[in-house]
GUMAR-698098 format. One record per residue: residue in three letters; y, x negated, z negated of N, C-alpha, C in turn; residue number from 1. Coordinates in pm, whole numbers. Each point is the difference from the previous one (the first is absolute). Layout:
N
> residuo|n_y|n_x|n_z|ca_y|ca_x|ca_z|c_y|c_x|c_z|num
> ALA|Y|X|Z|Y|X|Z|Y|X|Z|NUM $
...
***
This chain:
155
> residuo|n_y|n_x|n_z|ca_y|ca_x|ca_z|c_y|c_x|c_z|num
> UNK|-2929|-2310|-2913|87|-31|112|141|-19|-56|1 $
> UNK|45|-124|20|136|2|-22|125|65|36|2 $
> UNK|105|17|-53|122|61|87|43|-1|174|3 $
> UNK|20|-137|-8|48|-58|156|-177|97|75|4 $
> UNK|-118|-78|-31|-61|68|70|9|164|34|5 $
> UNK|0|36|-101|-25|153|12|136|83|73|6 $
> UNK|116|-73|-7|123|32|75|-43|-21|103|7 $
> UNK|-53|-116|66|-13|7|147|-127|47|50|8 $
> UNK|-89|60|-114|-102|98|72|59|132|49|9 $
> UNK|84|25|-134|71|146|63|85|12|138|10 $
> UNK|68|-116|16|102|-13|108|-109|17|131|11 $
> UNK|-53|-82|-5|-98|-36|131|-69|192|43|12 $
> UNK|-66|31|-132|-63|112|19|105|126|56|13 $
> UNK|127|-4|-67|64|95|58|104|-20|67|14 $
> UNK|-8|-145|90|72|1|144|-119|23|93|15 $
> UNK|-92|-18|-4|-114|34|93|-48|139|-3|16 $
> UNK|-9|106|-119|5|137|43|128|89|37|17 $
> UNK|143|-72|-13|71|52|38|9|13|105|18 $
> UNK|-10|-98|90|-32|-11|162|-74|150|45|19 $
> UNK|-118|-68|-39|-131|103|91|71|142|-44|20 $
> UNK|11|22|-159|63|158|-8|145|54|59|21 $
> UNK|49|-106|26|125|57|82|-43|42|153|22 $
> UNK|-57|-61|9|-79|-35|160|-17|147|-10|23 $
> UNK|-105|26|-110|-85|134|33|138|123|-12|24 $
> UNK|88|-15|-110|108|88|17|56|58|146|25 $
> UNK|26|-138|55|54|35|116|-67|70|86|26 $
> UNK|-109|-15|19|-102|68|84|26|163|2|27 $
> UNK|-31|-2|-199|49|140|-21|92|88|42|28 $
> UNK|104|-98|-22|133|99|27|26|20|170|29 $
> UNK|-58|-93|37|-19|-4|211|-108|136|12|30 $
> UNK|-55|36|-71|-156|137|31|125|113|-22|31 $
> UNK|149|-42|-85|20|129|-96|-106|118|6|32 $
> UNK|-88|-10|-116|-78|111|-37|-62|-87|-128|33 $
> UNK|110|55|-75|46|-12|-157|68|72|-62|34 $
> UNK|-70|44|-145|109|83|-54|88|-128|-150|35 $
> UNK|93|88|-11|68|-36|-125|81|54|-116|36 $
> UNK|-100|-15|-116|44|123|-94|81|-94|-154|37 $
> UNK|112|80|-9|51|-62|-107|-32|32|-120|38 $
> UNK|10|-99|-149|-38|45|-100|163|-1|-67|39 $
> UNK|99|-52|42|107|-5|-101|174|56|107|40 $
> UNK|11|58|0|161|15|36|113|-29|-63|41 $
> UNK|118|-113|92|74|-63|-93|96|43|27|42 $
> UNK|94|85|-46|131|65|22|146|-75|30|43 $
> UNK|101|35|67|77|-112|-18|97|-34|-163|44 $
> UNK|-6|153|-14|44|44|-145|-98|19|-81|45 $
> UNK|-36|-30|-118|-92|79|-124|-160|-94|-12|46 $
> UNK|-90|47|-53|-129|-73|-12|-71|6|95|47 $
> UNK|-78|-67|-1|-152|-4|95|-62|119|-2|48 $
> UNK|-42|122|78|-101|63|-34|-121|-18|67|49 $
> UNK|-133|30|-122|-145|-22|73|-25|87|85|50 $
> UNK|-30|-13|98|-54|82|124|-154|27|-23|51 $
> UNK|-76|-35|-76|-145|-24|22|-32|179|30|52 $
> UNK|57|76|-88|-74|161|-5|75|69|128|53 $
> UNK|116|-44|53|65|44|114|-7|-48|150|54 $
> UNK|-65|90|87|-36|-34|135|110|-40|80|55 $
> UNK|-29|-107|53|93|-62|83|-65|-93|120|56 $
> UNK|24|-33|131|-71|-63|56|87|-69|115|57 $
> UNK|-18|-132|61|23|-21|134|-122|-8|93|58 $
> UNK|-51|83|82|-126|-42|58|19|-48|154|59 $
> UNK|-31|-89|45|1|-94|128|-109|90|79|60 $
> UNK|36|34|82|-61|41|109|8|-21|191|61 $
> UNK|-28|-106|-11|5|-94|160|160|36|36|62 $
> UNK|15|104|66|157|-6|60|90|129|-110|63 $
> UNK|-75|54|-81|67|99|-67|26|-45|-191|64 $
> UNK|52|73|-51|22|-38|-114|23|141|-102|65 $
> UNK|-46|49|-129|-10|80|-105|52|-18|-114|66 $
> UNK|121|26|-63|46|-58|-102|42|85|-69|67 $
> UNK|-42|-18|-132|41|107|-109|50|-32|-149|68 $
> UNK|121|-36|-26|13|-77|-75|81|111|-110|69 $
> UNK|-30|-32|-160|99|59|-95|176|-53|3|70 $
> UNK|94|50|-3|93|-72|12|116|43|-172|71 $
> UNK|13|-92|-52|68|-9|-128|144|-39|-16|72 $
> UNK|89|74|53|120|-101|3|125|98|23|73 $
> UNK|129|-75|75|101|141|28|12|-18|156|74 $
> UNK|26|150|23|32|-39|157|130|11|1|75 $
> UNK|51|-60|95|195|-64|5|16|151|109|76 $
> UNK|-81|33|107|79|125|91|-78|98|-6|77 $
> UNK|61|126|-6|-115|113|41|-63|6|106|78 $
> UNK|-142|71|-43|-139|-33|116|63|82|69|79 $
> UNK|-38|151|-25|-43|106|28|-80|122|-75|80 $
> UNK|50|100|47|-52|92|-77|-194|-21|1|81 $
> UNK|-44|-36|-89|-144|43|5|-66|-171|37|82 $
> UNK|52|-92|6|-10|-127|6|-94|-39|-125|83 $
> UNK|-101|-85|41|-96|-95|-33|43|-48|-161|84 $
> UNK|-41|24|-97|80|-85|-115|-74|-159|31|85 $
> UNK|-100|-30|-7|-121|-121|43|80|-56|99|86 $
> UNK|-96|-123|86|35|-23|124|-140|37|58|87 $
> UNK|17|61|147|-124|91|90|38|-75|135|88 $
> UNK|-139|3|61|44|-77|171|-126|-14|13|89 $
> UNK|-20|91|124|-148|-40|93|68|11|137|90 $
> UNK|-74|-120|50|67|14|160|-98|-165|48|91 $
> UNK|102|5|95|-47|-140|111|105|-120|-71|92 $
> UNK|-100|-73|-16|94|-171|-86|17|-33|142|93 $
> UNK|146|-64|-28|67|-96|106|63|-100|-13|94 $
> UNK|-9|-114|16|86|-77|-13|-76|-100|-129|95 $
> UNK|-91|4|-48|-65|-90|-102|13|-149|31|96 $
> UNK|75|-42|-147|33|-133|40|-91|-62|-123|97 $
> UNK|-63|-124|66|-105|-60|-41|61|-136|-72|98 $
> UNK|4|-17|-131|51|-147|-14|-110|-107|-63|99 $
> UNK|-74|-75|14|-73|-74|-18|12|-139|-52|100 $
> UNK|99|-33|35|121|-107|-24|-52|-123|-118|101 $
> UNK|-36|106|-132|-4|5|-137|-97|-93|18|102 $
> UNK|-27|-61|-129|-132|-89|-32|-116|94|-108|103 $
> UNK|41|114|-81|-81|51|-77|-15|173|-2|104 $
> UNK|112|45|149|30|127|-21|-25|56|163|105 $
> UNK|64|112|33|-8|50|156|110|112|-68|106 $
> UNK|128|9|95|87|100|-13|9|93|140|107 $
> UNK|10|130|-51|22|82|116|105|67|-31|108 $
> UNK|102|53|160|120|95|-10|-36|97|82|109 $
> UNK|53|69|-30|-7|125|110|138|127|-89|110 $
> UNK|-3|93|120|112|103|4|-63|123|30|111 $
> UNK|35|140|-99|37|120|51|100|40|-48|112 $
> UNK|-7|133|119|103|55|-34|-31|195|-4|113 $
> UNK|15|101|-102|-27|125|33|143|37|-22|114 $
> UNK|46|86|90|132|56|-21|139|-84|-12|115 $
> UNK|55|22|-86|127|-119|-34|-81|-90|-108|116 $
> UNK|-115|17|-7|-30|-121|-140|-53|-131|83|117 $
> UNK|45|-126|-41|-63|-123|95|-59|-73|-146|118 $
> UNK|-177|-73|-6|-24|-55|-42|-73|-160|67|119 $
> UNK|109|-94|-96|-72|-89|21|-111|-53|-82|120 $
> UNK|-147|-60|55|-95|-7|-70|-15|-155|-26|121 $
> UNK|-47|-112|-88|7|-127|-5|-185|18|-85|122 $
> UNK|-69|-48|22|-139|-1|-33|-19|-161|-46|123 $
> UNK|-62|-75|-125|-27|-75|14|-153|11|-66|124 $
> UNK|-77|-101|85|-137|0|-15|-93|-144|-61|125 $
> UNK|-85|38|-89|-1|-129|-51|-137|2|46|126 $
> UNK|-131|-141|-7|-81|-38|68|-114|114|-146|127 $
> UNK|84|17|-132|-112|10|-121|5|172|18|128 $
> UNK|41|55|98|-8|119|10|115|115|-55|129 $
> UNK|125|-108|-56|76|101|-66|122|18|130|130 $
> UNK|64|92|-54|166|45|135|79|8|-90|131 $
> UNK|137|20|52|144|9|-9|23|66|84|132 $
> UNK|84|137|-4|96|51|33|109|-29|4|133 $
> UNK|143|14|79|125|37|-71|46|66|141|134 $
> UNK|87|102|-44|20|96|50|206|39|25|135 $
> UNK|11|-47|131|153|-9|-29|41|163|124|136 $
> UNK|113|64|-55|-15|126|57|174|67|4|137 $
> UNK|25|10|89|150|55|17|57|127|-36|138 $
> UNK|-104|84|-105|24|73|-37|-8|35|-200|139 $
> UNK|-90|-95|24|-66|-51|-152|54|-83|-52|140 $
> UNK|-49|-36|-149|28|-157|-60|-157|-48|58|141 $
> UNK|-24|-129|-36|-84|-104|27|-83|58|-91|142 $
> UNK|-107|-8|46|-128|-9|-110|-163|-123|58|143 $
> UNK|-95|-27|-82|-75|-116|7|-96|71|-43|144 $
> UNK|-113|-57|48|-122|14|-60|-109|-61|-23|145 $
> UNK|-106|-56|-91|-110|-58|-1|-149|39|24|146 $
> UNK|-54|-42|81|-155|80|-8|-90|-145|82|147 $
> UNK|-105|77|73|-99|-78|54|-26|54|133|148 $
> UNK|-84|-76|99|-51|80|127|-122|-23|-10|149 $
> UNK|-51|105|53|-173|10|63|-16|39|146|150 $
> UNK|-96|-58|40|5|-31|125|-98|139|50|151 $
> UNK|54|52|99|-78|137|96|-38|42|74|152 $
> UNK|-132|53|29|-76|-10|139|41|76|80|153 $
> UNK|89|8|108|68|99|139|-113|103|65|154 $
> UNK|-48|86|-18|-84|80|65|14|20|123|155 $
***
């Protein structure tokens, strides 16, 4: 098979599963009942660290949400005595903003807030199963993260 051919086998083949797998993404993220676990945390200062041996999770649960994330970085204000070093939040999701927009991705926003700490959440989702984090926070520096989602059955 020549060049030109084999370029436009690939093109053809992966504008046509991008479709259907975005398709199916979206579906996903409309059930929310998905989790998402990172393998890498990106600091705003210093190196990457691997997350693989350290538990961390976002888990989608229809109107609620579970999040347990390592957090690596400086915080700019004091928490509180006895305050979270990680970021922690189980409660009722509100406000999930759905962006679809994209041709190869699906972005979601959403907000909490525990105490004086406000986090904003930016999710990006790709059709091959991997995520993005980034994590912007009025008490924190910025931090990012890389992982994947798997999809979860709601009991």
């Amino acid at each position: 098979m020549d060049y030109l051919a084999w370029h436009s086998f690939l093109h053809v083949k992966s504008t046509n599963g991008d479709t259907s797998d975005l398709s199916e993404l979206r579906l996903l993220i409309e059930s929310r009942s998905f989790d998402i676990e990172n393998n890498w945390a990106l600091p705003l200062r210093g190196a990457q660290i691997n997350l693989v041996t350290n538990d961390n999770h976002l888990r989608f649960r229809k109107d609620s949400i579970d999040i347990f994330l390592p957090y690596f970085g400086v915080r700019q204000f004091s928490g509180g005595y006895n305050d979270e070093a990680g970021i922690r939040y189980e409660g009722i999701l509100n406000d999930l903003e759905l962006d679809s927009s994209y041709a190869d991705k699906v972005k979601l926003r959403f907000e909490t807030s525990t105490g004086t700490e406000h986090i904003r959440y930016i999710i990006t989702m790709y059709p091959n199963g991997k995520s993005n984090l980034q994590l912007l926070m009025n008490q924190r520096d910025i931090i990012s993260y890389r992982g994947f989602y798997t999809e979860k059955q709601v009991e």
